[in-house]
N, C-alpha and C positions, 0 to 999 in steps of 0.2 A: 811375254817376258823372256829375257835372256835364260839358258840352259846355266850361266853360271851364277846369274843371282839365286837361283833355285837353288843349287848346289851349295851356295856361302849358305841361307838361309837352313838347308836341314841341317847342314855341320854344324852351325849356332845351337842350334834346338838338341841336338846329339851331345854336344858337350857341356850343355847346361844341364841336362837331365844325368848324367853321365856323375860330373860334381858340385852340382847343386842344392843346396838345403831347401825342403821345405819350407814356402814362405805364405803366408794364409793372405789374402788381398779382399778387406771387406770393401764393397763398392755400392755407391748410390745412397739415396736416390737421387736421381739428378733432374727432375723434372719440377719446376718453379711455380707454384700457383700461387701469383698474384692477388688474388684475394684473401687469402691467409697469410700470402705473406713469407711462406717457407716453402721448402722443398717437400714434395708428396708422392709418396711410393715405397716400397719396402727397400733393403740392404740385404745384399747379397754377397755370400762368402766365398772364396774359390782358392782353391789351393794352387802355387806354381815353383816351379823351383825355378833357385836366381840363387844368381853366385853372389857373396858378401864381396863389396868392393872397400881397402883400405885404404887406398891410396887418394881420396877426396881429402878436402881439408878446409876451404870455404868456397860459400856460391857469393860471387860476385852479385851485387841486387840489378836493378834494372835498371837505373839511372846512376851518374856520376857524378863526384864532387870536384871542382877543382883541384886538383893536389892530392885528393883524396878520392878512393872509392869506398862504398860501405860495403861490408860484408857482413855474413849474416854463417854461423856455425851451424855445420851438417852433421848429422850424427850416424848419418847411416846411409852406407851407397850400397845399390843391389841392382845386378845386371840382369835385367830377364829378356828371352828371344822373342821373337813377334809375335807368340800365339795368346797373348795376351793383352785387352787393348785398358790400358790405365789410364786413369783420371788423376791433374793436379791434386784433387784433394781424398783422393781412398786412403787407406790405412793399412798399412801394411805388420802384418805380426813377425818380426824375427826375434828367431831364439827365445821368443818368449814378451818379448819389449816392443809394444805399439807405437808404431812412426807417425807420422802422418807426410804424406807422399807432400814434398816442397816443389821439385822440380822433376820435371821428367827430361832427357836427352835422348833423342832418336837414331839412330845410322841404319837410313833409308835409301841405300844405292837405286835409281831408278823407279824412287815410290814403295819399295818393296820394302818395310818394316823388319830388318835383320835382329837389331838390339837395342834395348829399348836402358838405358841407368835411369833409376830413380834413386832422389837422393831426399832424406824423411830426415823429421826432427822428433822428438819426442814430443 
């Protein structure tokens, strides 16, 4: 790997920890047993800091209308650096109010997981 993606990536990790909030990321299970029917495995909680992001407003959905596209209200953007690897559906605790992780956005210069926005709804 390049000497500067290294270098992007710890400045990320430095200035997230730097002014970042506490944000709790409960995760799993993610593993599917078919014969039950549901997900089987314990959840597990892990503390990271992630900057509050204000400037969202809506996530565009994944298909398009004529004339129209749908959207769907975010309630909650949070930038965390790559030392954290998130799932579509974890739960994330800020300031107190349980999200549930809607979409996640990557900025992965060369594969290398720099920053990661998740954007949760209640």
């Amino acid at each position: 790997m390049h000497e500067v993606y290294s270098d992007v990536y710890q400045i990320a990790i430095d200035k997230i920890a730097e002014f970042g909030m506490d944000v709790a990321i409960t995760q799993g299970p993610f593993v599917y047993d078919p014969v039950k029917g549901e997900r089987t495995g314990s959840t597990t909680t892990i503390t990271r800091k992630g900057l509050k992001i204000t400037d969202f407003s809506r996530l565009i959905s994944d298909f398009r209308i004529i004339g129209n596209a749908s959207t769907m209200k975010v309630d909650v953007g949070i930038m965390f650096g790559g030392d954290v690897e998130l799932h579509d559906d974890d739960v994330m605790e800020v300031e107190g109010t349980k999200y549930t992780i809607v979409q996640i956005k990557h900025v992965a210069p060369a594969g290398l997981n720099i920053l990661q926005y998740a954007l949760g709804r209640v």
